[in-house]
Backbone as a printed PyTorch tensor [residue, N CA C, xyz], in Angstrom:
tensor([[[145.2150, 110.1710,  50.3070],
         [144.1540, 109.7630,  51.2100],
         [144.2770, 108.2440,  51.4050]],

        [[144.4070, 107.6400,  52.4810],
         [144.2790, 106.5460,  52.6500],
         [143.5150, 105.6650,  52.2200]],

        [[143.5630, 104.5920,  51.4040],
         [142.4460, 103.5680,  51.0900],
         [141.6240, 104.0570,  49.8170]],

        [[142.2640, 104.9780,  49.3150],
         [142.3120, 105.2540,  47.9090],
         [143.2380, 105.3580,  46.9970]],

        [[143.1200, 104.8830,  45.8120],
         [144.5970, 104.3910,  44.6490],
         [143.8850, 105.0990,  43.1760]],

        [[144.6140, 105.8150,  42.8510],
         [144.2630, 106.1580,  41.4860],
         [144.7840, 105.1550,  40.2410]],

        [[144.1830, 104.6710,  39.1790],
         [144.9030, 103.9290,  38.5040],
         [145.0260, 104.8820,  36.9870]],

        [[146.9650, 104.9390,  36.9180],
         [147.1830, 106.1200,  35.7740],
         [147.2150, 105.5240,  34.4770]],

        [[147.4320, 106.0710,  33.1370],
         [147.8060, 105.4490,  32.3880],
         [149.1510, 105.9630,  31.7180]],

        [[149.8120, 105.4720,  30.6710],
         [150.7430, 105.7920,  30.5170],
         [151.1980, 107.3100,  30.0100]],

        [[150.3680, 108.2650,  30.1150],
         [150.4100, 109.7670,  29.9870],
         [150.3140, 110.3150,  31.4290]],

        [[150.0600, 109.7130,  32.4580],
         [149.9370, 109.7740,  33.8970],
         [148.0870, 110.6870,  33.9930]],

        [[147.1150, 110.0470,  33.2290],
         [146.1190, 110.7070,  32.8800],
         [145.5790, 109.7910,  34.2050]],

        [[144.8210, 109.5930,  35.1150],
         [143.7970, 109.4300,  36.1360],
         [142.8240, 108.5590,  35.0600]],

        [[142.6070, 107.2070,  35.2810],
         [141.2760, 106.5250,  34.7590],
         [140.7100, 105.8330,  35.2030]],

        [[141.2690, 105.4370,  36.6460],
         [139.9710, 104.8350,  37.5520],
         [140.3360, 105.1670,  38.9670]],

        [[139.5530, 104.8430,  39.9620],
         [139.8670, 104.8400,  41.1090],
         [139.5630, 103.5860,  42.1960]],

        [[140.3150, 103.1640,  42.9480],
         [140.7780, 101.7170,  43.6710],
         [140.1020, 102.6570,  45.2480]],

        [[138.9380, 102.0990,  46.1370],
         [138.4320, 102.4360,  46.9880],
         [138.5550, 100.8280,  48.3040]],

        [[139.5010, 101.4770,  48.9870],
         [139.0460, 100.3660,  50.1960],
         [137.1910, 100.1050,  50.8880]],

        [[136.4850,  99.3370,  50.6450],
         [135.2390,  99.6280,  51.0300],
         [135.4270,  99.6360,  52.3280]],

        [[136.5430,  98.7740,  52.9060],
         [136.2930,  98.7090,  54.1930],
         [136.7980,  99.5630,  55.2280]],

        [[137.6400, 100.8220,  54.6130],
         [137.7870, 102.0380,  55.2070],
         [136.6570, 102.8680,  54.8730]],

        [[136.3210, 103.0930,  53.8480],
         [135.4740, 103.9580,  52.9010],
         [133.8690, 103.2030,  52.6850]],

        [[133.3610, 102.7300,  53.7260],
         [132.1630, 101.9140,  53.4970],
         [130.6150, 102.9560,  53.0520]],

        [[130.8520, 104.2080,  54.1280],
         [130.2720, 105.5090,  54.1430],
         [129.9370, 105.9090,  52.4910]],

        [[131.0570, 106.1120,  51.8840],
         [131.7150, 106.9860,  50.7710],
         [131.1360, 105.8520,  49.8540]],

        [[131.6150, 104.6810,  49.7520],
         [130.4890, 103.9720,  48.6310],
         [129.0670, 103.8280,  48.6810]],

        [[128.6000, 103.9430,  49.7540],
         [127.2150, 103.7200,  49.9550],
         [126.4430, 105.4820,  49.7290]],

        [[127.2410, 106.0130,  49.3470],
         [126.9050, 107.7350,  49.2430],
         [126.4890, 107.4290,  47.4580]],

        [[128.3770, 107.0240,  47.0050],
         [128.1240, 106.8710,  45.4750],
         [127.0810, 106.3170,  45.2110]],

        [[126.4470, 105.1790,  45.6000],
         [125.7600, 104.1350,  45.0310],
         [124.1720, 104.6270,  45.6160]],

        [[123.7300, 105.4060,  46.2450],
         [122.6590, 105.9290,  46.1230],
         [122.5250, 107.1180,  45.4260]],

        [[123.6050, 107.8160,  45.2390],
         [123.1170, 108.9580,  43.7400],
         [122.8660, 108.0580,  42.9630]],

        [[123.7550, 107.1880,  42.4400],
         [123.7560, 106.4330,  41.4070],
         [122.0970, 105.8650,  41.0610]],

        [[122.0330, 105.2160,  42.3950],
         [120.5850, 104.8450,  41.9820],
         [118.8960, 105.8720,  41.7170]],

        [[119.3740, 107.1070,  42.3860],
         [118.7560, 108.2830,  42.2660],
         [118.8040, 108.7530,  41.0270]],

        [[120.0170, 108.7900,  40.5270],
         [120.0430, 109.2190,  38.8600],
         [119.4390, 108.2070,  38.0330]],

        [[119.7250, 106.8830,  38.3320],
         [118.7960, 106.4180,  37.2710],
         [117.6280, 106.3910,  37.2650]],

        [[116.9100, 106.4490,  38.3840],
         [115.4080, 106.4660,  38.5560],
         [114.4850, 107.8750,  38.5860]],

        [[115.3040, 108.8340,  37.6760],
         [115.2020, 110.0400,  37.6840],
         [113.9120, 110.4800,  36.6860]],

        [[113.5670, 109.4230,  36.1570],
         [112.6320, 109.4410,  35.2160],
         [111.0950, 108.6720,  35.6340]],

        [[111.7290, 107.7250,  36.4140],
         [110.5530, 107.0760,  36.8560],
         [108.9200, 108.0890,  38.0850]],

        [[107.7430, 107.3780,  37.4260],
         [106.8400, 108.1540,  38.1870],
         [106.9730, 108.4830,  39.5760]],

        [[106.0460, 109.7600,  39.7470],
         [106.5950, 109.9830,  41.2750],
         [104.8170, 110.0980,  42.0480]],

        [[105.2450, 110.0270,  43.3640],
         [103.9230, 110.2510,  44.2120],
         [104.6220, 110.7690,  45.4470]],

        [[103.1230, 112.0760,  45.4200],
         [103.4120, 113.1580,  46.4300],
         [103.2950, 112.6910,  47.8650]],

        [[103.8940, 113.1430,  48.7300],
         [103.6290, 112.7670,  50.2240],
         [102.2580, 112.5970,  50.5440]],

        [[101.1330, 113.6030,  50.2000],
         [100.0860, 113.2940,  50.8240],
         [ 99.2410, 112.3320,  50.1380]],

        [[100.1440, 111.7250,  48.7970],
         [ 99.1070, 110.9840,  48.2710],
         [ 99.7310, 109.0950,  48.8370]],

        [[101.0410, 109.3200,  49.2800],
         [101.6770, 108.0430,  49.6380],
         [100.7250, 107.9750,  51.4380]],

        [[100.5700, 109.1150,  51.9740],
         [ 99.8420, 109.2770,  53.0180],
         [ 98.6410, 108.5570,  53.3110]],

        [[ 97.9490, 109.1420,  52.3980],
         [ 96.4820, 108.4340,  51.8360],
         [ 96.4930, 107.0300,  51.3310]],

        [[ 97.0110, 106.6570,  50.6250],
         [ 97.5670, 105.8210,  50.0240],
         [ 97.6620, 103.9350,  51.2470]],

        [[ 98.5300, 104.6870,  52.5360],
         [ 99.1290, 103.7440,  53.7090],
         [ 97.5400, 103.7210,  54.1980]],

        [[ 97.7320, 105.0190,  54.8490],
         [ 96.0870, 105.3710,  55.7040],
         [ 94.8070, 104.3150,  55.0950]],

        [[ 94.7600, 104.6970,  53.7880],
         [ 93.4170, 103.6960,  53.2120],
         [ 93.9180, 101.5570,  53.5310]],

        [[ 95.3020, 101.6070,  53.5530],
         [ 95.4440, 100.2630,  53.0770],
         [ 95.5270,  99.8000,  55.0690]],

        [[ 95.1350, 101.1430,  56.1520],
         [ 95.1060, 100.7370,  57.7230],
         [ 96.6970, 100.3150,  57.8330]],

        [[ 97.4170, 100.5960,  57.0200],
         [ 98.7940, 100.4660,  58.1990],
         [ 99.7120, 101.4550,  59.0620]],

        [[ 98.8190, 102.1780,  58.5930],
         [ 99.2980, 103.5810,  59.2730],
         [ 98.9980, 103.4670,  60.6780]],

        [[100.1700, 103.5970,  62.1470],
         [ 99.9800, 103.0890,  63.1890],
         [100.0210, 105.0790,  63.8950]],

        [[ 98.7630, 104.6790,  64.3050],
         [ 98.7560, 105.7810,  65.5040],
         [ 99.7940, 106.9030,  66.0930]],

        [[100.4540, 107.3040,  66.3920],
         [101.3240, 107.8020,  67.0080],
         [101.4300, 108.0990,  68.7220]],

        [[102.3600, 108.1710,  69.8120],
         [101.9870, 108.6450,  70.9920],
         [102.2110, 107.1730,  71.7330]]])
């Protein structure tokens, strides 16, 4: 695949991988939001209708139409 390099070691075992960002800009920005999804996998959560309520009470919630 173009704009990707595997780096081997001397058993020809695969231990890193060399990513052109600037072919592959898509493909890192994919990795790097799981990434940040997995770590924040623990952190508290709030439901839609309460982030809803939430905007609505603080008036920035703009009209629609």
């Amino acid at each position: 695949m173009p704009g990707i390099e595997f780096l081997i070691d001397r058993k020809g075992r695969k231990k890193a991988v060399l990513i052109d960002l600037k072919t592959h800009k898509g493909l890192w920005e994919d990795l790097y939001d799981a990434y940040l999804a997995h770590r924040r996998r623990s952190e508290p959560r709030e439901s839609l209708a309460t982030v809803k309520c939430l905007i609505g009470a603080k008036g920035k919630r703009k009209a629609r139409g």
